[in-house]
C-alpha positions as CSV (number, residue, x, y, z in Angstrom):
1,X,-19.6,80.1,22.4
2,X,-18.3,83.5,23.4
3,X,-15.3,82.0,25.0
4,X,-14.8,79.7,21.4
5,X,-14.5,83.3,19.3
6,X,-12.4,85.0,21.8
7,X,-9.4,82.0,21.6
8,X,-9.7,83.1,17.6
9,X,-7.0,85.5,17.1
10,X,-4.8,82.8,19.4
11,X,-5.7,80.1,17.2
12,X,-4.3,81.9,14.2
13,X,-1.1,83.0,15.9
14,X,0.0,79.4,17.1
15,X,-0.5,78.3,13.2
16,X,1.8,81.4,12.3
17,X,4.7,80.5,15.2
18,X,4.4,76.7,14.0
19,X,4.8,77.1,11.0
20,X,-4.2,93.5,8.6
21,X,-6.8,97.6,8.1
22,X,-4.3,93.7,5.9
23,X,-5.5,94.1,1.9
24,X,-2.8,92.9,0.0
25,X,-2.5,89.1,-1.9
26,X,-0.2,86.8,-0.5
27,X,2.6,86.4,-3.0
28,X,4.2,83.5,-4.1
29,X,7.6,84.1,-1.7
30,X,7.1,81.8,1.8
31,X,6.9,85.1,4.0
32,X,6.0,88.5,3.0
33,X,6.8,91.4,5.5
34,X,4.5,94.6,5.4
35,X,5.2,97.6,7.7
36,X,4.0,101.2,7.0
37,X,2.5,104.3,9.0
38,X,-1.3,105.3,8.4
39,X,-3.2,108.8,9.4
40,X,-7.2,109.3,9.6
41,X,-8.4,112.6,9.9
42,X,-11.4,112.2,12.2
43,X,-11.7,108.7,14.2
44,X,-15.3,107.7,14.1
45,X,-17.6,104.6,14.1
46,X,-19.7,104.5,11.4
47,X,-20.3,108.1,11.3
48,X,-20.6,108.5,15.2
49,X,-17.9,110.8,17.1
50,X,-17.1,112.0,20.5
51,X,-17.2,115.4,21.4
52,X,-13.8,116.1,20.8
53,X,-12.6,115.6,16.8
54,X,-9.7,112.9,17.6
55,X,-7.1,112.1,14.6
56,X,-5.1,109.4,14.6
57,X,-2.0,108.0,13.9
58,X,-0.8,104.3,13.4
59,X,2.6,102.6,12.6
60,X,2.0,99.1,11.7
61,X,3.5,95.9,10.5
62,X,2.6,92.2,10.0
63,X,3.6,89.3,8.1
64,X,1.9,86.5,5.7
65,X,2.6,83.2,5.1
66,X,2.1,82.1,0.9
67,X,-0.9,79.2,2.6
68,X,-2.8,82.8,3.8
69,X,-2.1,83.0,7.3
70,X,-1.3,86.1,8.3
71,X,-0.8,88.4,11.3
72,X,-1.0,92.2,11.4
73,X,-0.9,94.9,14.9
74,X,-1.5,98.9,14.7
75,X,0.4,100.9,17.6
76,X,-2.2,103.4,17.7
77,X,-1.9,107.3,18.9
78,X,-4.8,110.1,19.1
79,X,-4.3,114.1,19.0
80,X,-7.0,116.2,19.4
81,X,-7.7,119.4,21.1
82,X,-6.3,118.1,24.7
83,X,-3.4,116.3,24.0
84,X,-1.6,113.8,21.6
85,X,-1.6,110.6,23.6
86,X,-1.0,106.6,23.0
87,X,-4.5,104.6,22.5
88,X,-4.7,101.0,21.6
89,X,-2.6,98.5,20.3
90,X,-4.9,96.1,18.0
91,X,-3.9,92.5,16.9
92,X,-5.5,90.9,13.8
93,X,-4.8,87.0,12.7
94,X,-6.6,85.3,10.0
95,X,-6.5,83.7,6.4
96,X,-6.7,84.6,3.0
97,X,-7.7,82.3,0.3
98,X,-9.2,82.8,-3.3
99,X,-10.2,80.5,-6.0
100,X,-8.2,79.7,-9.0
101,X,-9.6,82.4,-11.6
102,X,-8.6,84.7,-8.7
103,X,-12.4,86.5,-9.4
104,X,-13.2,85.0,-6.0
105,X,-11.4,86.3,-2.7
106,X,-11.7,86.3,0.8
107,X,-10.9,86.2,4.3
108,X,-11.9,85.1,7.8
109,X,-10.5,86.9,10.7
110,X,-10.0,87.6,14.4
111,X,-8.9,90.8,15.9
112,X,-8.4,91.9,19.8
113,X,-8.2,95.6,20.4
114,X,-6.2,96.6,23.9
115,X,-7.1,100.0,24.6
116,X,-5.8,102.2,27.6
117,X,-7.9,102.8,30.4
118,X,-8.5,106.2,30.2
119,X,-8.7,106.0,26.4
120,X,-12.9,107.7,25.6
121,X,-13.3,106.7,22.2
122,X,-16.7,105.9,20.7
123,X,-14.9,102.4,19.4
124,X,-13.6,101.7,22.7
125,X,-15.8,99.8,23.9
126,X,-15.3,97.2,21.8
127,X,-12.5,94.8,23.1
128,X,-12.7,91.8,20.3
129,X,-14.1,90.8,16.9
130,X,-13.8,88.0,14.6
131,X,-15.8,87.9,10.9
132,X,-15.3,87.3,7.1
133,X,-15.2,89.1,4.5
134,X,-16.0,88.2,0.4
135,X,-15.3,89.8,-2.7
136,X,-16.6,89.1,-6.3
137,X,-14.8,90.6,-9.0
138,X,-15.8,90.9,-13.0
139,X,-15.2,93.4,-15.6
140,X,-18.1,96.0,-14.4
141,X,-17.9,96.0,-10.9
142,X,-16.5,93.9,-7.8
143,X,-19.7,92.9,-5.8
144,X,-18.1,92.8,-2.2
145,X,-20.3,91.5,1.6
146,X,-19.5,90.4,5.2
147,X,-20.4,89.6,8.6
148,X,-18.7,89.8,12.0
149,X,-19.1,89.6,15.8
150,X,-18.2,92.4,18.0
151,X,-17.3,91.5,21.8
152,X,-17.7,94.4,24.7
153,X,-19.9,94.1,27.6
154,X,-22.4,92.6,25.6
155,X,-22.6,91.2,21.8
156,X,-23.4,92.4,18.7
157,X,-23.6,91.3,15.4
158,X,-22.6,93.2,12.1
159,X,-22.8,93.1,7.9
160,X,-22.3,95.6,5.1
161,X,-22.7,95.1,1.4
162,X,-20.5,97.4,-1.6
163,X,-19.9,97.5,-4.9
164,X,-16.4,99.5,-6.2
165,X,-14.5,99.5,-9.8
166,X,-10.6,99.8,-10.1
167,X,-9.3,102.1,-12.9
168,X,-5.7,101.5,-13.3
169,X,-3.2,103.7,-15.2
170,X,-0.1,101.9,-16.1
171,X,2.8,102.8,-15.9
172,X,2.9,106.4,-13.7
173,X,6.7,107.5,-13.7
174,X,8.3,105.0,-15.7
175,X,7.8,102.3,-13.1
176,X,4.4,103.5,-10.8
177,X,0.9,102.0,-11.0
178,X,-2.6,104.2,-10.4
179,X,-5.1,102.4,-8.8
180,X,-8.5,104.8,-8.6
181,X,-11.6,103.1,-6.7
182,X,-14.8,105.2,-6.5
183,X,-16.7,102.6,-3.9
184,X,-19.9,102.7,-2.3
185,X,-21.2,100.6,1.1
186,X,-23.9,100.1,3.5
187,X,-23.1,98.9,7.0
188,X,-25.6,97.0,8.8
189,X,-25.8,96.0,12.9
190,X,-27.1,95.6,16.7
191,X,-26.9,98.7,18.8
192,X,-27.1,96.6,22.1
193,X,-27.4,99.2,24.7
194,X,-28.6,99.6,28.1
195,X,-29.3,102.9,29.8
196,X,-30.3,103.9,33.0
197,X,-31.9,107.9,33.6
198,X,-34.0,109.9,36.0
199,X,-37.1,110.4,35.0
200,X,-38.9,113.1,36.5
201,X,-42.8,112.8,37.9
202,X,-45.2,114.9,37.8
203,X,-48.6,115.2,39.6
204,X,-50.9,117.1,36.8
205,X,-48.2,119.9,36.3
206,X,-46.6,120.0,39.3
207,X,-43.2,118.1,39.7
208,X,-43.5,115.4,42.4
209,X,-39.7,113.7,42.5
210,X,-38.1,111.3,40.5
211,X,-37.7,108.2,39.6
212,X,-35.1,105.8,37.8
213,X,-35.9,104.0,34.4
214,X,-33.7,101.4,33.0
215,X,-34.2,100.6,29.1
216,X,-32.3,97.6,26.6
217,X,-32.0,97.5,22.9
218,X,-30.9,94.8,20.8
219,X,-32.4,96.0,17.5
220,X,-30.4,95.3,14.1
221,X,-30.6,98.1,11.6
222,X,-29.0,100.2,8.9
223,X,-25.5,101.9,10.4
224,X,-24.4,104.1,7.8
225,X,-23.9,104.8,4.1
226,X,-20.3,105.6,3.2
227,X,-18.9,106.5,-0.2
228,X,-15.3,106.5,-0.7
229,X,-12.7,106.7,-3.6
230,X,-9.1,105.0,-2.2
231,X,-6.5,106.3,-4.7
232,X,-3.3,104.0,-4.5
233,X,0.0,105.0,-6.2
234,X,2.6,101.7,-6.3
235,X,6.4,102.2,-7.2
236,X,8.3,98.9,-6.2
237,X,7.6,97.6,-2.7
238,X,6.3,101.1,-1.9
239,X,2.5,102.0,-2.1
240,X,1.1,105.5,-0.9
241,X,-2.7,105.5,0.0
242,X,-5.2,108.1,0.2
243,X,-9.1,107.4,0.7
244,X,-11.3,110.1,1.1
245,X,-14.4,108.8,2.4
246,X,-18.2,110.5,3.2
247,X,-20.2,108.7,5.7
248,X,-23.8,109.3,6.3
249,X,-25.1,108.0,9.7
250,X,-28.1,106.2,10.1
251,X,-30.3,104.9,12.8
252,X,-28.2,106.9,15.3
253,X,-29.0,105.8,19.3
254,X,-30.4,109.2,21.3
255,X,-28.6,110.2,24.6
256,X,-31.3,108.2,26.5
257,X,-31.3,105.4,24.4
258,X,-35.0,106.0,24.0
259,X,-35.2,107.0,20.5
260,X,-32.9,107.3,17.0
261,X,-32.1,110.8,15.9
262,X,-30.1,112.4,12.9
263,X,-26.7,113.1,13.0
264,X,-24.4,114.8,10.8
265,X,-22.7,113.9,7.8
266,X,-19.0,113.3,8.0
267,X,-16.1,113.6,5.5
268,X,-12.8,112.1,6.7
269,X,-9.6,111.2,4.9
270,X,-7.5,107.9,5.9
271,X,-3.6,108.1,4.1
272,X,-1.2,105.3,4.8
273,X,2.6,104.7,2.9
274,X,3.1,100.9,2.7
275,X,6.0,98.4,2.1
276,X,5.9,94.9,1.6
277,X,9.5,92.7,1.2
């Protein structure tokens, strides 16, 4: 089964030769081109960080058919207090498809992340993924859910649930459009772990030696709550994006794996100028 949901992604790209984070409708041209550079302040995974407070930086580009199909890959580099280095290069296929009234929309997806070896990011670890994602739009407020699989060393499973509602100020400039999208999720999943630690014995008070305890977890819980507001300004092919977010983490895994604790709060920025042809 594993080995089905790995081929995804190459599934997808053989339909594209025969023949994103990818958010725009396919229009009604054969091919639309998208390329763009994007920056996030402080890389994290649902609220968890390393130890050092690693920005990023990621030219992208990808193409999508008018049936849906579409292919998207990030060229990703980190700075923090170290160095400014090359990280990962991801690679995301998958299809888009809504219903008629266009109130329905969706995708399904597979992505494969290629990360350098000496690359220490919290994220890292994960090497594929493959999921859908569903979103319900009415006058009050778009109701949006998913679900996906996440590949490393071992498997786990994730979903999150949101709600948003676009304002839009038309025109900006003549010829811009406002987009302003005060959003709210929860992000739901397995924190498979296993850990390994020396665990010291005692004999009443008196320490004896040691000995080595091994513990797993495959427990599916609450991630994080994230509120965000992505503010989109769009002047011909040309959109600018800026999406301040505020992610609180929950259910956090302690360094021994024996326990959750708290962690803090994090407020993060993503930005990102876009062009589709």
């Amino acid at each position: 089964m594993k080995k089905v949901i790995t081929l995804f992604p190459l599934v997808f790209i053989c339909f594209l030769i025969q023949a994103q984070q990818a958010d725009s409708v396919p229009s009604e041209k054969k091919v639309t081109f998208t390329t763009g550079v994007g920056f996030n302040s402080n890389l994290n995974y649902y609220g968890r960080t390393d130890s050092l407070k690693n920005q990023a930086i990621y030219p992208f580009a990808g193409i999508t058919l008018h049936n849906g199909l579409y292919l998207f890959t990030n060229i990703i580099f980190i700075n923090n207090a170290m160095a400014t280095t090359y990280a990962a290069t991801t690679l995301e296929a998958g299809y888009k498809f809504k219903n008629k009234k266009e109130n329905w929309k969706g995708n399904i997806f597979g992505s494969r992340f290629f990360y350098t070896a000496d690359v220490n990011l919290v994220q890292s670890v994960v090497k594929e993924q493959a999921g859908i994602n569903l979103s319900n739009s009415n006058k009050v407020l778009s109701v949006n859910g998913g679900a996906d699989v996440k590949f490393s060393n071992q498997t786990d499973f994730g979903a999150y649930a949101g709600v948003n509602h676009a304002f839009r100020i038309d025109p900006v400039s003549k010829k811009g459009v406002l987009v302003i999208t005060p959003s709210a999720y929860s992000y739901f999943g397995t924190q498979r772990f296993s850990k390994k630690w020396l665990q010291e014995k005692r004999l009443l008070f008196i320490p004896v030696g040691s000995q080595a305890v091994t513990q797993n977890s495959s427990r599916f819980s609450l991630m994080s709550y994230e509120l965000s507001c992505p503010v989109i300004y769009g002047y011909g092919k040309m959109n600018i994006i800026v999406t301040p977010a505020f992610v609180i983490p929950q259910n956090v895994i302690a360094a021994n794996g024996s326990s959750s604790q708290k962690a803090d709060n994090l407020f993060y920025t993503t930005a990102a100028v876009r062009f589709d042809f």
